[in-house]
C-alpha positions as semicolon CSV with decimal commas, in nm:
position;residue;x (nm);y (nm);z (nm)
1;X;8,930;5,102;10,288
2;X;8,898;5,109;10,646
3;X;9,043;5,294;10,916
4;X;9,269;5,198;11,188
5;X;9,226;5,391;11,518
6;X;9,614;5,404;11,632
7;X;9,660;5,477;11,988
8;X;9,944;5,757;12,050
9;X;10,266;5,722;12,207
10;X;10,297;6,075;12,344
11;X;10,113;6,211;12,610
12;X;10,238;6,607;12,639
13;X;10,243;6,858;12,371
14;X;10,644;6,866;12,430
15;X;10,673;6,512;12,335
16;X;10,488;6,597;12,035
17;X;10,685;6,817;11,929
18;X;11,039;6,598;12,052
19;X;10,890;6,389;11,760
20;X;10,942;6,665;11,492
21;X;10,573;6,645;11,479
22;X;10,345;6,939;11,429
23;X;9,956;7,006;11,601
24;X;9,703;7,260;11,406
25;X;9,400;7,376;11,505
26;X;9,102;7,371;11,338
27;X;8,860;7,632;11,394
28;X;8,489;7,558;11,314
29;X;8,392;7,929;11,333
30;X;8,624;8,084;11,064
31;X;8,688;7,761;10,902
32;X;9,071;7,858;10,912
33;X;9,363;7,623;11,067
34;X;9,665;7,735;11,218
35;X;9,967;7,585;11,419
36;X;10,001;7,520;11,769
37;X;10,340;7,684;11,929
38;X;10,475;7,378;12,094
39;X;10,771;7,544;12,181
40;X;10,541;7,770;12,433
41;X;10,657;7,703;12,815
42;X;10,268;7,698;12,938
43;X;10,210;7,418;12,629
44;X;10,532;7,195;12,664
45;X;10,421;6,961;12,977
46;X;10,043;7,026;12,871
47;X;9,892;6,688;12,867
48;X;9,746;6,664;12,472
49;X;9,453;6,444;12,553
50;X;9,113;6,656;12,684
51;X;9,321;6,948;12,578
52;X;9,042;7,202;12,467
53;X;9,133;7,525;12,245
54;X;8,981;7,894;12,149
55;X;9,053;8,037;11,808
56;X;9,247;8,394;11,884
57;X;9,199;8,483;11,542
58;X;9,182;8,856;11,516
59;X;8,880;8,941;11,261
60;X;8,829;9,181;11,051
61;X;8,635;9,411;11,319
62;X;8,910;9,426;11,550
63;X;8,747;9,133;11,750
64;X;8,876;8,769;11,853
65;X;8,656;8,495;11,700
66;X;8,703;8,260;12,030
67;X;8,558;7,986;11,818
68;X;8,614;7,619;11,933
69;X;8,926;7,415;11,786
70;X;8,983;7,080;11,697
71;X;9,342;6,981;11,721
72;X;9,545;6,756;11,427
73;X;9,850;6,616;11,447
74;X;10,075;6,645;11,129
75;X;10,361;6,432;11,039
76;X;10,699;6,628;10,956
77;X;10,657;6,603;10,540
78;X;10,295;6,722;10,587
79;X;10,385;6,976;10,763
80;X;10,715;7,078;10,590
81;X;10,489;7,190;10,276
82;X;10,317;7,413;10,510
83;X;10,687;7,625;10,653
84;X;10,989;7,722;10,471
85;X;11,164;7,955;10,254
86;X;11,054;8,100;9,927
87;X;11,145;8,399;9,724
88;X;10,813;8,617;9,648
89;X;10,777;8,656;9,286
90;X;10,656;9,064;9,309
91;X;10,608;9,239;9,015
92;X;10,808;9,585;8,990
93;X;10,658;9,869;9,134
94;X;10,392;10,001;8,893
95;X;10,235;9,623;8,917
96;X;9,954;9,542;8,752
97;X;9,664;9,463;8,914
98;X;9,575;9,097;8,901
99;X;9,241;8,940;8,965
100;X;9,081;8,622;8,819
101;X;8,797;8,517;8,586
102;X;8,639;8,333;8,855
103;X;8,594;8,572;9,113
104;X;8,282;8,769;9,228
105;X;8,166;9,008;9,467
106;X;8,003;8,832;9,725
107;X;7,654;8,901;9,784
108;X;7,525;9,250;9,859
109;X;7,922;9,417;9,802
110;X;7,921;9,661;9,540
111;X;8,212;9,932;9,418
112;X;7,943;10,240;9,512
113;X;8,145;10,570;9,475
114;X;8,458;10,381;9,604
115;X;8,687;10,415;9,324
116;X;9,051;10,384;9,556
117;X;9,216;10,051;9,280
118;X;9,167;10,311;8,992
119;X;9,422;10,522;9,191
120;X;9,676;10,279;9,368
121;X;9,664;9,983;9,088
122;X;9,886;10,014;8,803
123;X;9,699;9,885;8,449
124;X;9,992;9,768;8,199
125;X;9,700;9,812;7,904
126;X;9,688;10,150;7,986
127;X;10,034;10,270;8,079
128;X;9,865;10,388;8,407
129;X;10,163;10,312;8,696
130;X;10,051;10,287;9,035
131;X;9,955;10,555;9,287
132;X;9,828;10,812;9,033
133;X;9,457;10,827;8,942
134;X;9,341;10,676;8,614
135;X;9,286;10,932;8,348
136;X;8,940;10,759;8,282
137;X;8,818;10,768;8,640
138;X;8,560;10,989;8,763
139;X;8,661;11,008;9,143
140;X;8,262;11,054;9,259
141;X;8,119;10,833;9,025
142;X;8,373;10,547;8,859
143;X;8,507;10,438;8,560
144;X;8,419;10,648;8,252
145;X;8,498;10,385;7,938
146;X;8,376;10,105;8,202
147;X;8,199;9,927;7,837
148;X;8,542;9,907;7,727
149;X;8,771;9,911;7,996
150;X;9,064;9,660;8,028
151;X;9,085;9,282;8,081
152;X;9,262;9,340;8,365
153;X;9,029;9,612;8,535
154;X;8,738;9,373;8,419
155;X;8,891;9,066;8,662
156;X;9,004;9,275;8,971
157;X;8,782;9,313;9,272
158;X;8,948;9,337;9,610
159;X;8,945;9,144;9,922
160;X;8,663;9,386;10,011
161;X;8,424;9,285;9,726
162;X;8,543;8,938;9,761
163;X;8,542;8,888;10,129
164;X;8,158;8,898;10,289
165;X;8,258;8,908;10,650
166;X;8,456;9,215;10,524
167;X;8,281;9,552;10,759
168;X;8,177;9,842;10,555
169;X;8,527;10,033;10,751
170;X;8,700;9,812;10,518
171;X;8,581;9,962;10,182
172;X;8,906;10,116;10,035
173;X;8,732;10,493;10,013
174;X;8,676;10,483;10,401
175;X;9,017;10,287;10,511
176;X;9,235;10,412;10,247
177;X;9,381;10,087;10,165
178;X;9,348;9,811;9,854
179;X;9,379;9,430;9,966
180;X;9,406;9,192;9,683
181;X;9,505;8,811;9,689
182;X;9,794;8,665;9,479
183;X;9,803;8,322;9,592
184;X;9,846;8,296;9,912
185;X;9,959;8,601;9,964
186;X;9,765;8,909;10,037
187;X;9,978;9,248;9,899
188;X;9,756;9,567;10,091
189;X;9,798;9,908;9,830
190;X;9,773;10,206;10,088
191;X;9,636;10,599;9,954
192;X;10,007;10,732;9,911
193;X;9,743;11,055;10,034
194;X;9,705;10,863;10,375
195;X;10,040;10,693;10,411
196;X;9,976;10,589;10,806
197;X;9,640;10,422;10,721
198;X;9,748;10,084;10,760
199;X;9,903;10,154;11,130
200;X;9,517;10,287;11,249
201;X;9,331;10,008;11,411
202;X;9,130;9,798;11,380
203;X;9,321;9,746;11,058
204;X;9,701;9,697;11,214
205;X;9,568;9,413;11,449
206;X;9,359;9,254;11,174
207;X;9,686;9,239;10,934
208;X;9,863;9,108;11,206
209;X;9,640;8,878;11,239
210;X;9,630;8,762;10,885
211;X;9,985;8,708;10,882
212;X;9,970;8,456;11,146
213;X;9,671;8,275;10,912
214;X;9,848;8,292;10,621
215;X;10,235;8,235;10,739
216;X;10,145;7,815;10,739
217;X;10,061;7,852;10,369
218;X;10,369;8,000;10,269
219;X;10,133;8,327;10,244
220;X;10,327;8,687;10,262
221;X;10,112;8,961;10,417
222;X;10,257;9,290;10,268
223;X;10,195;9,682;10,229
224;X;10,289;9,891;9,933
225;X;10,304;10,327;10,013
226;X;10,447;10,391;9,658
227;X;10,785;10,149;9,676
228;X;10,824;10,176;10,080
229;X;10,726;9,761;10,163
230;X;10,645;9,632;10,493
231;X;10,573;9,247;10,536
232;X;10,375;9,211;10,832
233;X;10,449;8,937;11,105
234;X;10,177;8,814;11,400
235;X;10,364;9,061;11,653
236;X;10,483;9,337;11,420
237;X;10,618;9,402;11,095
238;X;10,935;9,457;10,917
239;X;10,952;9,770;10,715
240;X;11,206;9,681;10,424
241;X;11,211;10,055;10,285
242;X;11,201;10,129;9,920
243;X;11,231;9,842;9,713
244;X;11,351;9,913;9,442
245;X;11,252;9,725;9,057
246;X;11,554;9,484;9,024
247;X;11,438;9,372;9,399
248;X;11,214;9,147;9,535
249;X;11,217;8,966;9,866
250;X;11,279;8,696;10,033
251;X;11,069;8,532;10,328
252;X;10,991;8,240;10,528
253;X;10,730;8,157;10,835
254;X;10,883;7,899;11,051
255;X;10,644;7,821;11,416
256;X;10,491;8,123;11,388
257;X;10,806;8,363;11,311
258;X;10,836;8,564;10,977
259;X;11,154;8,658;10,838
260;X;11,166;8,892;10,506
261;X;11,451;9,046;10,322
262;X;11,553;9,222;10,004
263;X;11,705;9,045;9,706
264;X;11,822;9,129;9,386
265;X;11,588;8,956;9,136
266;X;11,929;8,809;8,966
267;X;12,047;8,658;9,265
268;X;11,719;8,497;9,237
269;X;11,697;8,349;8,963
270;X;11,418;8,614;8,791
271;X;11,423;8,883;8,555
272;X;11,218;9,230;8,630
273;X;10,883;9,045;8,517
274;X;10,944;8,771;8,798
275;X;11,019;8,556;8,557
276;X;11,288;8,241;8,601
């Protein structure tokens, strides 16, 4: 099949987006893309051709990875699957800690003494709820029935282990928080013993910034201190207070603005598992 070169009838970034059309930037650097804000007053009469962009995504360390971007235009459908409204299916408080077959520590990451999930995870197989420390961990040293331990202990690792560009301030014993993916959301399990962790920097401006990554894939950036829940958003967060296990909540990223709520799992069509 071959491809057609077809030239463009807009010349601004506000015509662009007059169009219901959407631009994302692709940064070659962190391999991440992320939407332009058309509806910026310094963008709007920006002439799109020659335009040349800098990824401000906030890494791990605190820094900005200035990377160079190469912009895309997407079509309203295309971009549609990327925005909206969705309920987050969140297990009650207590949750167990989910992790996949597939994944591995990258290369070099190991637990070490760190031994924070065995406190803040809850393991169903076990009866262990979250935020108390397993009755099988040794704090110094790790798991004590680690030959037999639980399916679901065997296929959690968090984003630490996961992640390689994840610094050695992000291991859970030294930051006092648990990231772990569920989709495309990220859920962050702070030390109930250091409730202000996530609020000390560089790891407030980090989850910021991972909000504004995640937000165009329908991706929820969240904190759990026992059932306290705050969704971060790419200039803040929204602290939703206890939630409580007939709850869940309900949020949306729309051009760069989050917007999260509480729900009552009935209203949303799901039963205390998250079922529908």
């Amino acid at each position: 099949m071959a491809l057609r070169l077809v030239p463009l009838a807009v010349s601004t970034f506000g015509e662009i987006a007059a169009l219901g059309l959407e631009v994302h930037i692709w940064c070659q650097r962190c391999k991440q893309q992320r939407p332009v804000p058309l509806n910026s007053p310094a963008l709007y009469a920006q002439i799109f051709a020659g335009s040349r962009f800098r990824c401000t995504r906030i890494l791990w360390d605190g820094k900005v990875c200035n990377g160079a971007g190469h912009p895309t235009i997407l079509t309203g459908d295309v971009a549609a699957q990327r925005a909206g409204s969705r309920v987050a299916v969140l297990g009650p408080f207590g949750m167990t800690a989910l992790g996949t077959d597939f994944a591995q520590p990258a290369p070099g990451k190991t637990c070490g003494s760190c031994t924070l999930c065995c406190k803040v995870a809850g393991v169903a197989e076990l009866k262990k709820p979250a935020d108390v420390w397993c009755g099988h961990c040794n704090k110094a040293k790790g798991c004590k029935i680690y030959d037999t331990r639980p399916q679901e202990c065997r296929t959690f690792y968090c984003l630490f282990l996961l992640g390689a560009d994840f610094p050695e301030l992000w291991r859970p014993s030294k930051s006092k928080l648990v990231l772990y993916g569920q989709g495309n959301d990220v859920v962050v399990h702070v030390d109930p013993g250091a409730p202000g962790a996530w609020l000390s920097e560089p790891f407030y401006t980090a989850l910021k910034g991972l909000a504004e990554n995640q937000g165009p894939l329908g991706g929820m950036v969240s904190a759990r201190i026992g059932r306290r829940c705050i969704v971060f958003k790419p200039d803040g967060h929204i602290d939703l207070g206890a939630l409580g296990d007939d709850e869940t909540i309900r949020f949306s990223f729309h051009h760069g603005q989050v917007e999260a709520t509480k729900i009552r799992r009935a209203d949303a069509g799901l039963d205390r598992q998250g079922r529908a």
